[in-house]
N, CA, C and O atoms as a printed pandas DataFrame, in Angstrom:
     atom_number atom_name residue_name chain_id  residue_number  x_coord  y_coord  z_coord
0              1         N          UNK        A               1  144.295   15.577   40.498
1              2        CA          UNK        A               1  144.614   15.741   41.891
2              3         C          UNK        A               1  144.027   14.552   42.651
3              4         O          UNK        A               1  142.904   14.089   42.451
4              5         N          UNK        A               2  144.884   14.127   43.515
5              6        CA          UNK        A               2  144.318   12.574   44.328
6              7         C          UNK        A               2  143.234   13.064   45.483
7              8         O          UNK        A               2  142.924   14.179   45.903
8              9         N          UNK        A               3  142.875   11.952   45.749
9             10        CA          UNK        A               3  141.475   12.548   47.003
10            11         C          UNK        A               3  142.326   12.796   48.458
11            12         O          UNK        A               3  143.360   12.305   48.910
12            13         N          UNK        A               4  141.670   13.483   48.795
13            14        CA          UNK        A               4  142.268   14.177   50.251
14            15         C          UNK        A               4  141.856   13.518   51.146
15            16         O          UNK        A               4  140.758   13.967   51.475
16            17         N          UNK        A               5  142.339   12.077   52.158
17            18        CA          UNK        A               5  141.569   11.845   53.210
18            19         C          UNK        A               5  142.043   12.706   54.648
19            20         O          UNK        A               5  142.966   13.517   54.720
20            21         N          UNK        A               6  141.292   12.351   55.555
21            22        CA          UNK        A               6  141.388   13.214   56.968
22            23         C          UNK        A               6  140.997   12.015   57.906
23            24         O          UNK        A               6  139.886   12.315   58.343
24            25         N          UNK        A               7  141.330   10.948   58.361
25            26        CA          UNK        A               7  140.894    9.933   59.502
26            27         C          UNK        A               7  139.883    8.903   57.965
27            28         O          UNK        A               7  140.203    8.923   56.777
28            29         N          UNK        A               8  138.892    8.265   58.491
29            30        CA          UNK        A               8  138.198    7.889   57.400
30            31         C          UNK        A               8  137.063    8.502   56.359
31            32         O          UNK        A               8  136.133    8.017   55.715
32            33         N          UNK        A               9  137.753   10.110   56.570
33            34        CA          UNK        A               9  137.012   10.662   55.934
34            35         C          UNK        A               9  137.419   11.029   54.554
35            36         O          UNK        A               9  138.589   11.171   54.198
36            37         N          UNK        A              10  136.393   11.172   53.819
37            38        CA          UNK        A              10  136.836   11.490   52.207
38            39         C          UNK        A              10  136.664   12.655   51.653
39            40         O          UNK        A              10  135.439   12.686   51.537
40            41         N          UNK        A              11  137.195   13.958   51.093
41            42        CA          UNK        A              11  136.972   15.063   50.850
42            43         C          UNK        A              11  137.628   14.482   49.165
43            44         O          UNK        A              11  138.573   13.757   48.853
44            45         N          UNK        A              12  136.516   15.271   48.325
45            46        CA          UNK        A              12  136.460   15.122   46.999
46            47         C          UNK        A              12  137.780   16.423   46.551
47            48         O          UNK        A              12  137.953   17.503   47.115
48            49         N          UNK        A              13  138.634   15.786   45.250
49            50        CA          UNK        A              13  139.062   16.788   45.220
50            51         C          UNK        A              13  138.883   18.015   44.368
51            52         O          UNK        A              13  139.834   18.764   44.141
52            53         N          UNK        A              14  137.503   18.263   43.824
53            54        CA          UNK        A              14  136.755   19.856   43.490
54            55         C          UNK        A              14  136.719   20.141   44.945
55            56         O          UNK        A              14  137.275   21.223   45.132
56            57         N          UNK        A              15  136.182   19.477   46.345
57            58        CA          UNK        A              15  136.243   20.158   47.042
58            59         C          UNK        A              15  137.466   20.934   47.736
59            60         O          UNK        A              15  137.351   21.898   48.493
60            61         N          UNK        A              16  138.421   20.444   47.409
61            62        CA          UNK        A              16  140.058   20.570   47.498
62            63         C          UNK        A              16  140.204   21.934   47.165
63            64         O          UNK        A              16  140.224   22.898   47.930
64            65         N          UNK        A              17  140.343   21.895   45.466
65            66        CA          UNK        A              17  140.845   22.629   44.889
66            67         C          UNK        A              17  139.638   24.167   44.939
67            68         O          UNK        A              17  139.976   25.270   44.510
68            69         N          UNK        A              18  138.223   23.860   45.569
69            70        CA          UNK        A              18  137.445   25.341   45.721
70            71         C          UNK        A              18  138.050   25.251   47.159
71            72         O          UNK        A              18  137.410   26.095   47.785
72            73         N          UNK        A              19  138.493   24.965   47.580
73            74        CA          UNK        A              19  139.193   25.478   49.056
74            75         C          UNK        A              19  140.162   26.628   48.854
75            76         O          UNK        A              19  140.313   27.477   49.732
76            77         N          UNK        A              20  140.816   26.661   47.709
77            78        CA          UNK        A              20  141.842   27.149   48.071
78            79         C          UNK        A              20  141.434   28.842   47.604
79            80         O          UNK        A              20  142.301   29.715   47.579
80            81         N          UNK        A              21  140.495   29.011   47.377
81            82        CA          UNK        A              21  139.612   30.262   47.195
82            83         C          UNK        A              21  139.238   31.068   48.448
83            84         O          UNK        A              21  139.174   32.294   48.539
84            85         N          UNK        A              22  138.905   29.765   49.792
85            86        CA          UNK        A              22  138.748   30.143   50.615
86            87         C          UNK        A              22  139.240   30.127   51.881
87            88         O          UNK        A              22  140.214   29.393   52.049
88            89         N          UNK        A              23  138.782   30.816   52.943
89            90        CA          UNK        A              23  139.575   30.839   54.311
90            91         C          UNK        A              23  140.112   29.331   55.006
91            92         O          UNK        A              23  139.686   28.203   54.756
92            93         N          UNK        A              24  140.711   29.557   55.535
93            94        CA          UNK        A              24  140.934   28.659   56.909
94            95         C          UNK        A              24  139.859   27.893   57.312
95            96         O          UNK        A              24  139.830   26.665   57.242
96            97         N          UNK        A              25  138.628   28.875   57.899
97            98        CA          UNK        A              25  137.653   28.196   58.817
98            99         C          UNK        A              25  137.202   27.414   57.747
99           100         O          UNK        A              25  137.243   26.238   58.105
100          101         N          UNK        A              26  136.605   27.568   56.084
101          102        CA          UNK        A              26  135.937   26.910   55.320
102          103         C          UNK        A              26  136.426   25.567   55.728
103          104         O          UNK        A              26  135.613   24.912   56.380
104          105         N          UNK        A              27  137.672   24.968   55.468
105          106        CA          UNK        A              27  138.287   24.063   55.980
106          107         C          UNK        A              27  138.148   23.523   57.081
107          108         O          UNK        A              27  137.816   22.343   57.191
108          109         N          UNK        A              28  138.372   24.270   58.033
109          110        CA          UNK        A              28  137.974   23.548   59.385
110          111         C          UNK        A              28  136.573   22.961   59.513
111          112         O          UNK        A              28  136.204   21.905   60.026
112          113         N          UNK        A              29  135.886   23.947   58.901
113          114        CA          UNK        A              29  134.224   23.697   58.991
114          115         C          UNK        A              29  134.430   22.474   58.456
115          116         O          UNK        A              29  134.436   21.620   59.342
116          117         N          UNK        A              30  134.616   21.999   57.282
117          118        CA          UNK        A              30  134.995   20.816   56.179
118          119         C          UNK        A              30  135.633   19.593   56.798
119          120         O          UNK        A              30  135.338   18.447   56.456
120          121         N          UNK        A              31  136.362   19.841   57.560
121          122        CA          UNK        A              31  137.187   18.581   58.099
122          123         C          UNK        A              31  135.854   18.522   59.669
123          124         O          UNK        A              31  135.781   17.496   60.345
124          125         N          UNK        A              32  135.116   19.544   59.926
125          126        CA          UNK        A              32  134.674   18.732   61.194
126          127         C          UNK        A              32  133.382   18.824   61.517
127          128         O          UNK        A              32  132.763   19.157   62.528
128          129         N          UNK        A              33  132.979   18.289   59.939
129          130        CA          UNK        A              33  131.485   18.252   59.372
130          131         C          UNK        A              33  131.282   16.962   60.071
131          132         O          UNK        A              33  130.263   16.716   60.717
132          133         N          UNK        A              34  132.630   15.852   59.878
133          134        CA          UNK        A              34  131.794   14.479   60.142
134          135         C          UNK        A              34  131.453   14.191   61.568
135          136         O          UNK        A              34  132.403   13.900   62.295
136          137         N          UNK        A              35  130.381   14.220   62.036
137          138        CA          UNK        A              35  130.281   14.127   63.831
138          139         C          UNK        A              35  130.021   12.192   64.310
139          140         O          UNK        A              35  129.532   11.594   65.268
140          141         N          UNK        A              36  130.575   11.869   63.206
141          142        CA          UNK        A              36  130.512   10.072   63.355
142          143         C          UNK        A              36  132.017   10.299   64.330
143          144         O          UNK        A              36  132.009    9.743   65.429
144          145         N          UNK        A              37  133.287   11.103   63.936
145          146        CA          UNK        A              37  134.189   11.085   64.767
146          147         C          UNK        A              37  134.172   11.741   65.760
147          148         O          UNK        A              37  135.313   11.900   66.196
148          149         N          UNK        A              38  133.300   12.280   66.430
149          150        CA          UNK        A              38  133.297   12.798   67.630
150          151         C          UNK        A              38  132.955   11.891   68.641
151          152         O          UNK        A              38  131.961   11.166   68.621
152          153         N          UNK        A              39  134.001   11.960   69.738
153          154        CA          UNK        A              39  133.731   10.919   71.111
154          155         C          UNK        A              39  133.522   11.608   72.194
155          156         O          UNK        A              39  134.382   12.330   72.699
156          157         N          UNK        A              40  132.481   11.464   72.600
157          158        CA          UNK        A              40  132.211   12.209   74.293
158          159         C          UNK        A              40  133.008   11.360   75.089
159          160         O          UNK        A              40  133.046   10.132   75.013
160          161         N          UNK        A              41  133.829   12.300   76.083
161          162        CA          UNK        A              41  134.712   12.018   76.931
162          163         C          UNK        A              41  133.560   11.797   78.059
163          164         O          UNK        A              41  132.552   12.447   78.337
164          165         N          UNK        A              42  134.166   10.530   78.626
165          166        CA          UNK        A              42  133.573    9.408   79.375
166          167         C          UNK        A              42  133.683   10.164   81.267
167          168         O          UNK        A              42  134.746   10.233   81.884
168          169         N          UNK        A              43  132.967   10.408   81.560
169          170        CA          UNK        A              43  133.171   11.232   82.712
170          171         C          UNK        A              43  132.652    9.931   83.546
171          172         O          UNK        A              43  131.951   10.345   84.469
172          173         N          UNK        A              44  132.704    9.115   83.553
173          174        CA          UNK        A              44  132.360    8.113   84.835
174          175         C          UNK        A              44  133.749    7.811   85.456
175          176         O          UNK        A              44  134.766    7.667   84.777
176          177         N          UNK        A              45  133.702    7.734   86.740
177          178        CA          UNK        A              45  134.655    7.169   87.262
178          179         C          UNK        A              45  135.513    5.844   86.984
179          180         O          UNK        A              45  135.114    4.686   86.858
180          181         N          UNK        A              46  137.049    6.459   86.916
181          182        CA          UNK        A              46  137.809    4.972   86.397
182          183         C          UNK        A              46  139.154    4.663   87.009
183          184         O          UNK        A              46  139.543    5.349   87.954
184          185         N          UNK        A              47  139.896    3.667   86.531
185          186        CA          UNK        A              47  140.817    3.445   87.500
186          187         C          UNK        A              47  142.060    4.485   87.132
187          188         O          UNK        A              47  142.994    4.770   87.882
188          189         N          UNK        A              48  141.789    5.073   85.525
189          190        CA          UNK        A              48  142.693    5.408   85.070
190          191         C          UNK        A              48  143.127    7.225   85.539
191          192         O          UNK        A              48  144.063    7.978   85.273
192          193         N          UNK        A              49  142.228    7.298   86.116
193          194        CA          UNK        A              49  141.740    8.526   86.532
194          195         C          UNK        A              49  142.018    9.055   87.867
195          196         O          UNK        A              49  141.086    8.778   88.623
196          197         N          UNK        A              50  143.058    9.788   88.504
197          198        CA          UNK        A              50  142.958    9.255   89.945
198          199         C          UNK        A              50  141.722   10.806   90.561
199          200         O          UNK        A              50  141.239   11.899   90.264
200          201         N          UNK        A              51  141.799    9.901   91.412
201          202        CA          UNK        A              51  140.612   10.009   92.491
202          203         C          UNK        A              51  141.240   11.810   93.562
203          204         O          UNK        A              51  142.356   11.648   94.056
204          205         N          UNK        A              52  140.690   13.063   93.810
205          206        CA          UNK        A              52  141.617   13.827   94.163
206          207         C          UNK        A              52  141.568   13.422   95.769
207          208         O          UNK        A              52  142.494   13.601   96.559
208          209         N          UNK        A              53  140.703   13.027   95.973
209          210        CA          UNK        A              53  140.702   12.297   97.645
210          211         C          UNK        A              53  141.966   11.426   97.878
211          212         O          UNK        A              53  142.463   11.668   98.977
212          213         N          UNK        A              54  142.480   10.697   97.326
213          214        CA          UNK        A              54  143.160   10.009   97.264
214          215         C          UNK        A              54  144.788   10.902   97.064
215          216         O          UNK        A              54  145.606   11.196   97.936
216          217         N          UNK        A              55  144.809   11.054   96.183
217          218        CA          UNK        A              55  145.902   11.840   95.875
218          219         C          UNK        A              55  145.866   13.050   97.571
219          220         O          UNK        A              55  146.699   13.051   98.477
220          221         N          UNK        A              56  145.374   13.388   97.523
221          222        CA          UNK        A              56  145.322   14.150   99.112
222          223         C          UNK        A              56  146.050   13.906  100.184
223          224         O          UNK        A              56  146.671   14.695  100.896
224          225         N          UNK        A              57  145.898   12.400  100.274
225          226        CA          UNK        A              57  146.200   11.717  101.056
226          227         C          UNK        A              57  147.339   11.350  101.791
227          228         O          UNK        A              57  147.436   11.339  103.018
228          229         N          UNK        A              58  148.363   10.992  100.802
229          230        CA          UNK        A              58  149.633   11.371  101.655
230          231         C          UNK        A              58  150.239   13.180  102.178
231          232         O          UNK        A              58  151.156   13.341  102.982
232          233         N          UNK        A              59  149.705   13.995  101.705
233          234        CA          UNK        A              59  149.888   15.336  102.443
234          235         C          UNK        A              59  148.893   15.331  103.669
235          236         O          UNK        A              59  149.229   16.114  104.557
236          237         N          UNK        A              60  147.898   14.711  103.870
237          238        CA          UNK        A              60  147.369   14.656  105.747
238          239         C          UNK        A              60  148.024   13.882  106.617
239          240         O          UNK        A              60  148.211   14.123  107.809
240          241         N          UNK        A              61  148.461   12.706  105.844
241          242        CA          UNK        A              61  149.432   11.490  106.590
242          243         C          UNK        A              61  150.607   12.044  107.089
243          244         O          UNK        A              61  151.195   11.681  108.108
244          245         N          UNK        A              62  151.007   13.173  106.128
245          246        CA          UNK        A              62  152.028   13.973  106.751
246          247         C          UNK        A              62  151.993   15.110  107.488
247          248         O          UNK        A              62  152.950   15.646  108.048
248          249         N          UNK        A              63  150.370   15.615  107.465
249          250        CA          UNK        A              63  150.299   17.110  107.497
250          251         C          UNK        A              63  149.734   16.954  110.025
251          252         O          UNK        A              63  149.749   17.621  111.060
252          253         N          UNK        A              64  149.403   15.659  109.507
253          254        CA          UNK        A              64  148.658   15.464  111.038
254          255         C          UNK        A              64  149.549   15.255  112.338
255          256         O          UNK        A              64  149.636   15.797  113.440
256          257         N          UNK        A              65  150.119   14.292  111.726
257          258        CA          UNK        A              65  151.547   14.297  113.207
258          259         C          UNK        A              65  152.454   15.557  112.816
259          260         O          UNK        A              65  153.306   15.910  113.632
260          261         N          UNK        A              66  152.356   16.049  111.966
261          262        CA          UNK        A              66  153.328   17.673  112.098
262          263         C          UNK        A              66  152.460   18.851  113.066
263          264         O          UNK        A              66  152.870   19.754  113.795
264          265         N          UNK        A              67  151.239   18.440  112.749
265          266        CA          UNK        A              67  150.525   19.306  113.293
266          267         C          UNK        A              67  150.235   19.175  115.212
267          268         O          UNK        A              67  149.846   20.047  115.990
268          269         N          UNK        A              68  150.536   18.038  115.415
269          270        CA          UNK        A              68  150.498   17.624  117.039
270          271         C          UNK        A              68  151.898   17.748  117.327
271          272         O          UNK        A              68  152.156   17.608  118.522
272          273         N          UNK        A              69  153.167   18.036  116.351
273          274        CA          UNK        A              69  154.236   18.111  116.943
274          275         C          UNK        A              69  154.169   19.503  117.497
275          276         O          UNK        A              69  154.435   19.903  118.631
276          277         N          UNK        A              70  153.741   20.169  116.400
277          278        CA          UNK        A              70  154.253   21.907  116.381
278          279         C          UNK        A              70  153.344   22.222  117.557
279          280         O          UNK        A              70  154.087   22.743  118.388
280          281         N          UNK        A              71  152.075   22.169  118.060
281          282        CA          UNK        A              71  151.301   21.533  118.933
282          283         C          UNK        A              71  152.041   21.979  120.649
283          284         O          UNK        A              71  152.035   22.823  121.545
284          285         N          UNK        A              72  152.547   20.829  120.257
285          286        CA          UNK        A              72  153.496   20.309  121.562
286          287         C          UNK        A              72  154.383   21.187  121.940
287          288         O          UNK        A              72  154.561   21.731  123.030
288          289         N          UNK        A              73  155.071   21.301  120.667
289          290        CA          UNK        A              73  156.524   22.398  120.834
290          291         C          UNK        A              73  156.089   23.702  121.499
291          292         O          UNK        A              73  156.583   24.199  122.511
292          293         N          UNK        A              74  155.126   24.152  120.793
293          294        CA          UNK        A              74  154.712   25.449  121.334
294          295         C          UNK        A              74  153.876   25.555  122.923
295          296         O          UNK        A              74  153.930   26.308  123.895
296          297         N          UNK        A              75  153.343   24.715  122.649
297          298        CA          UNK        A              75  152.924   24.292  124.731
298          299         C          UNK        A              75  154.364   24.443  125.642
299          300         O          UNK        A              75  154.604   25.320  126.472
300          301         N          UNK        A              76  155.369   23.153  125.169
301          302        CA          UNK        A              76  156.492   23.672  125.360
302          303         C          UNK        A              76  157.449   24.821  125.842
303          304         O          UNK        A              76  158.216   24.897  126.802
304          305         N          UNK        A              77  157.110   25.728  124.778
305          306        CA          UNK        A              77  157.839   26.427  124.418
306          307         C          UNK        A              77  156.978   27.507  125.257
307          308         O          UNK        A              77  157.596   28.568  125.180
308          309         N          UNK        A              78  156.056   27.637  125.864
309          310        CA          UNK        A              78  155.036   28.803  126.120
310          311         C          UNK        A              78  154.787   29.776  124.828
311          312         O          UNK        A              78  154.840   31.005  124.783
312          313         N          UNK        A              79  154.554   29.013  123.990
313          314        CA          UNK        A              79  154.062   30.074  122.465
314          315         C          UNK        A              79  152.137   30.196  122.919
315          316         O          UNK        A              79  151.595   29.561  123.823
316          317         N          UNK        A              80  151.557   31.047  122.112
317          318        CA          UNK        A              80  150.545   30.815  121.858
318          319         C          UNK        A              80  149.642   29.352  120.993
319          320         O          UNK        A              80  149.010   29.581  119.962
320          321         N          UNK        A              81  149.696   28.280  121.436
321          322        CA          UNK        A              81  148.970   27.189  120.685
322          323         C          UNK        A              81  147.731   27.321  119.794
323          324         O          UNK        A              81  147.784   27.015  118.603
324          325         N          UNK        A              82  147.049   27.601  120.151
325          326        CA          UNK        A              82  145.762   28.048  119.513
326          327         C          UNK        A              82  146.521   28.675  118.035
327          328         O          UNK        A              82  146.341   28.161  116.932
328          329         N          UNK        A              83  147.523   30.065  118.326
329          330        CA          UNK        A              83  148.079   30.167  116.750
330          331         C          UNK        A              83  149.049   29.181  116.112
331          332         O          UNK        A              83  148.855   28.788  114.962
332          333         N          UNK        A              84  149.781   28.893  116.620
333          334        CA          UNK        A              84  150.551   27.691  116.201
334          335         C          UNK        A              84  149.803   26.979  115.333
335          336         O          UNK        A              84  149.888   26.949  114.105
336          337         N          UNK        A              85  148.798   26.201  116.310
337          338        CA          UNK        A              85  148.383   25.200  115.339
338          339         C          UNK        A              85  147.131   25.421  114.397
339          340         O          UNK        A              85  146.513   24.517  113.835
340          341         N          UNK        A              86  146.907   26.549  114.331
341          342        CA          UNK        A              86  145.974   26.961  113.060
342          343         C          UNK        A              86  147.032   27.096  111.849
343          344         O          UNK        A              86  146.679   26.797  110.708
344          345         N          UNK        A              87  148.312   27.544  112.120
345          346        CA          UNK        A              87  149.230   27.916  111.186
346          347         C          UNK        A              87  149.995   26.383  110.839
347          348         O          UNK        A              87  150.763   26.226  109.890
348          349         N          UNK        A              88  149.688   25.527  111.618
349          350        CA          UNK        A              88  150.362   23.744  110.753
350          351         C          UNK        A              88  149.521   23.038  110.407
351          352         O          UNK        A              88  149.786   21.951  109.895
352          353         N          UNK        A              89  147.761   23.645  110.669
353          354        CA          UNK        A              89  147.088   23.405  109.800
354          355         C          UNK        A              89  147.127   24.151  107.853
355          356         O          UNK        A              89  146.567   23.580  106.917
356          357         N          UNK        A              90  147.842   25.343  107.738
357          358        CA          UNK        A              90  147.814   25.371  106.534
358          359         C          UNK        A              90  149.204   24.316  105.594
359          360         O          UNK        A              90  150.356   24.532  105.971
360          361         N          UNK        A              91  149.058   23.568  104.781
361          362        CA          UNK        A              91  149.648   23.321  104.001
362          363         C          UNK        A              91  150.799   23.910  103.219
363          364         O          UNK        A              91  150.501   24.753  102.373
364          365         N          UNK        A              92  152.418   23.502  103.421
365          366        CA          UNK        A              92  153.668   23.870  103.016
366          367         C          UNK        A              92  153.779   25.439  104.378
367          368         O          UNK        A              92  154.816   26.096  104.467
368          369         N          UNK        A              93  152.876   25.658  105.016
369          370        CA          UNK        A              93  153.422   26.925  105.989
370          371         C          UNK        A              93  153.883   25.861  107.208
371          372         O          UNK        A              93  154.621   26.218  108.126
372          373         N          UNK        A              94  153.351   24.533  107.085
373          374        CA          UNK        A              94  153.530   23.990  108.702
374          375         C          UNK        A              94  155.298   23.443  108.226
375          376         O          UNK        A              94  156.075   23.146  109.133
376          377         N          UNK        A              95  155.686   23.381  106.952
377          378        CA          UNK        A              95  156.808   22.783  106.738
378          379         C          UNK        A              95  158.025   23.961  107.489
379          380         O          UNK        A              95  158.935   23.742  108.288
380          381         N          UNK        A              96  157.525   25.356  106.774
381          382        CA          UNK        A              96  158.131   26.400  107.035
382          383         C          UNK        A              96  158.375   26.344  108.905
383          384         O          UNK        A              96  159.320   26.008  109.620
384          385         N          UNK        A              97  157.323   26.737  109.101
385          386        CA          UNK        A              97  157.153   27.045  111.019
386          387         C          UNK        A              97  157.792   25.831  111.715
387          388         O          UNK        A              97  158.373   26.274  112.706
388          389         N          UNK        A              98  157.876   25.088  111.673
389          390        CA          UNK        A              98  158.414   23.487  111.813
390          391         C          UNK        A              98  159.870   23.654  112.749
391          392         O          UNK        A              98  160.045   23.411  113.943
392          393         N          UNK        A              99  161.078   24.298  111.446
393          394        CA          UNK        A              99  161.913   24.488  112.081
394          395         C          UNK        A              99  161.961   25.650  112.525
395          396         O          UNK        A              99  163.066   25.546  113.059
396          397         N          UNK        A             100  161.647   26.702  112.742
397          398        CA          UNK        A             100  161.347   27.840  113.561
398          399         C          UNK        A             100  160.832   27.954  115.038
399          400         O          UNK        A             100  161.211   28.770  115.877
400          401         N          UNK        A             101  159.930   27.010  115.178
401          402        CA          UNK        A             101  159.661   26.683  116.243
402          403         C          UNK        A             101  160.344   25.236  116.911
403          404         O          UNK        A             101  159.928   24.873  118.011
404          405         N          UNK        A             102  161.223   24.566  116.327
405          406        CA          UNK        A             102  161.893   23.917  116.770
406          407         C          UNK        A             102  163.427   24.923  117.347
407          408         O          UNK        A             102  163.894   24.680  118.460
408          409         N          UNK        A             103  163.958   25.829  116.596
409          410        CA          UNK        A             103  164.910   26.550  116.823
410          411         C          UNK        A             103  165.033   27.697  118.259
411          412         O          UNK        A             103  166.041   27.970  118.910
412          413         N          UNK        A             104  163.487   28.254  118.449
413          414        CA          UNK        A             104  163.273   29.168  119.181
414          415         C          UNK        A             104  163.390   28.791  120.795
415          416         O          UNK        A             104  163.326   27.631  121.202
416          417         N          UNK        A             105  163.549   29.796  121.537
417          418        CA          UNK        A             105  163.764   29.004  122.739
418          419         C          UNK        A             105  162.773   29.224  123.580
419          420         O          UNK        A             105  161.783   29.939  123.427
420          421         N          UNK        A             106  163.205   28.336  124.798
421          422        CA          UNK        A             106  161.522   27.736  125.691
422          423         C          UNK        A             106  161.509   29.260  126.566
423          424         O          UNK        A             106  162.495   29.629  127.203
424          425         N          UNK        A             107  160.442   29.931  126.496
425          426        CA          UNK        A             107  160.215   31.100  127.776
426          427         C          UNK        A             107  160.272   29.936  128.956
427          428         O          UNK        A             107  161.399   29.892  129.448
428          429         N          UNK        A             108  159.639   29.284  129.353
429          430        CA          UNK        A             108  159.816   28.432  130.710
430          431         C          UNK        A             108  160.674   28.345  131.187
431          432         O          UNK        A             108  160.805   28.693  132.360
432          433         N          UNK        A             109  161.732   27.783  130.388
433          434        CA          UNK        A             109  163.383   27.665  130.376
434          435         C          UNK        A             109  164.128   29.238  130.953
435          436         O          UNK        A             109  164.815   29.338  131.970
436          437         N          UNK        A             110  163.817   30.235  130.117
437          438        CA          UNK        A             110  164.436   31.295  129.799
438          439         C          UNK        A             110  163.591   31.846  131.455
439          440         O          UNK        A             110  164.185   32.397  132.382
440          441         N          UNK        A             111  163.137   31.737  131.445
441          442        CA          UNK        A             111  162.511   32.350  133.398
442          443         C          UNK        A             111  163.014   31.538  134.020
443          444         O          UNK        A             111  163.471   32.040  135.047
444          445         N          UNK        A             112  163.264   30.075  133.930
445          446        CA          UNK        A             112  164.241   29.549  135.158
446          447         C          UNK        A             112  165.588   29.716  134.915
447          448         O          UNK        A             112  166.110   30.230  135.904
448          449         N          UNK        A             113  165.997   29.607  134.455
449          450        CA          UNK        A             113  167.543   30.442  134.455
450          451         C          UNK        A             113  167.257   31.783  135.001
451          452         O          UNK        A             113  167.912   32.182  135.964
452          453         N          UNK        A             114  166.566   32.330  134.604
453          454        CA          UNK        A             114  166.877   33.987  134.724
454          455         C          UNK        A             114  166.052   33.868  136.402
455          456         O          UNK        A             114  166.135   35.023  136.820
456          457         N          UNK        A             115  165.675   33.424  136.970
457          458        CA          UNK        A             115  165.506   32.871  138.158
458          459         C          UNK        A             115  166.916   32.660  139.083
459          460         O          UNK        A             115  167.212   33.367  140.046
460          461         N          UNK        A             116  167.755   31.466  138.541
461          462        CA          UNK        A             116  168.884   30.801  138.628
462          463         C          UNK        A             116  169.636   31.828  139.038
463          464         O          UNK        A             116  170.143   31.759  140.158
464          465         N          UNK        A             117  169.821   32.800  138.340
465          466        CA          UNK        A             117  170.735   33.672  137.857
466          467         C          UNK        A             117  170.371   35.036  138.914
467          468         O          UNK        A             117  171.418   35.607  139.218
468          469         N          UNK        A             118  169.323   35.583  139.442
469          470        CA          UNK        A             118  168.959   36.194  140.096
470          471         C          UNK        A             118  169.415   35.481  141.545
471          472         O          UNK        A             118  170.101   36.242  142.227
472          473         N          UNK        A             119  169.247   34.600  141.946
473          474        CA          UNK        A             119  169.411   33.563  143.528
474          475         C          UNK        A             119  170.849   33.825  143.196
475          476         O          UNK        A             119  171.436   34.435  144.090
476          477         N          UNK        A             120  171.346   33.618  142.470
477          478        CA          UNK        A             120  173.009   33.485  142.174
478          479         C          UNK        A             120  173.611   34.891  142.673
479          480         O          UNK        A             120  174.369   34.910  143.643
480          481         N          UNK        A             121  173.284   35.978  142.038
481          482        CA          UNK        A             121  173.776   37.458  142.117
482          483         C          UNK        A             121  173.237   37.787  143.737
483          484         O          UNK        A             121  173.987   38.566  144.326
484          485         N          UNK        A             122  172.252   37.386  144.398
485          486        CA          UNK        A             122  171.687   37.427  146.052
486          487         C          UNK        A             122  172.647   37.006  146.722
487          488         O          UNK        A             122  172.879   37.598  147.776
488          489         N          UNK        A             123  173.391   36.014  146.384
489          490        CA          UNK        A             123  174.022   34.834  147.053
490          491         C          UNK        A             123  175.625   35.714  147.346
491          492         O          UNK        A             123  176.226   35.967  148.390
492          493         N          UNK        A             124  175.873   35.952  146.170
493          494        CA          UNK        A             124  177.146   36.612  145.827
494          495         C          UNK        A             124  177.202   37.868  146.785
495          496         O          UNK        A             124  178.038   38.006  147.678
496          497         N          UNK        A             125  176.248   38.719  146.492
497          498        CA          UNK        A             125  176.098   39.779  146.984
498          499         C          UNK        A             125  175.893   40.253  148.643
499          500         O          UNK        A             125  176.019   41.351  149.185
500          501         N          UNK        A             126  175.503   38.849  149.193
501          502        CA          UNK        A             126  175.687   38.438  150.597
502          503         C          UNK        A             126  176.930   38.126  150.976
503          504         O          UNK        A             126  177.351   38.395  152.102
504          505         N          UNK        A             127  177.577   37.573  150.133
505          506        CA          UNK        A             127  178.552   36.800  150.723
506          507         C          UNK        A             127  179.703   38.071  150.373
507          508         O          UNK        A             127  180.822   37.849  150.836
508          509         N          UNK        A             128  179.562   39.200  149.709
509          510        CA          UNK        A             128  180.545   40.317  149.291
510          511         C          UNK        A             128  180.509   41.303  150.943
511          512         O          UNK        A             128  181.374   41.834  151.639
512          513         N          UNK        A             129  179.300   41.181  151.007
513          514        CA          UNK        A             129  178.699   41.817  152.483
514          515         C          UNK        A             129  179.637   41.646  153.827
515          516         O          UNK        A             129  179.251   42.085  154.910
């Protein structure tokens, strides 16, 4: 029987052939006796590695002027701001609320018309007189 290598390691083959008497782990134990091949993974900082600060980074670049839009809209809009913009501070919800609060309509608006619209029916209603 020829010799069994594993990387540059050499397993005799009596040790081979009493393997086959025994389990699995005997083997494993056997192949990872040699600790010359063991490499500690290099935990220092590298280029190859990205950085999670970094990677972050384009979701604030995007996440910050969304967050002064929705902001705005809702001042706008007479929404509550204070909730608004706690809610385009969370991440993928400000994408959601975005167009929702772009869609919804302005109370400010919606009282001057309905203003408009009241002077209008006075007007009419005089002039029916």
């Amino acid at each position: 029987m020829p010799p069994l290598r594993y990387g540059n390691m050499h397993i005799p083959p009596n040790v081979v052939a009493h393997f086959y008497g025994h389990s699995i782990q005997y083997l494993l134990t056997l192949l990872l006796i040699n600790y010359s091949q063991i490499k500690l993974i290099n935990m220092e900082p590298s280029f190859s590695q990205p950085n999670p600060i970094i990677s972050l980074l384009p979701l604030v670049i995007v996440m910050v002027p969304m967050i002064f839009v929705i902001w705005r809209l809702a001042k706008e809009k007479g929404k509550n701001t204070t909730l608004w913009t706690i809610l385009a501070c969370i991440p993928f919800v400000n994408f959601i609320i975005l167009p929702y609060i772009v869609g919804t309509p302005s109370k400010t608006l919606e009282n001057k018309l309905n203003k408009i619209l009241e002077l209008l029916e006075k007007s009419d209603q005089e002039k029916n007189l």
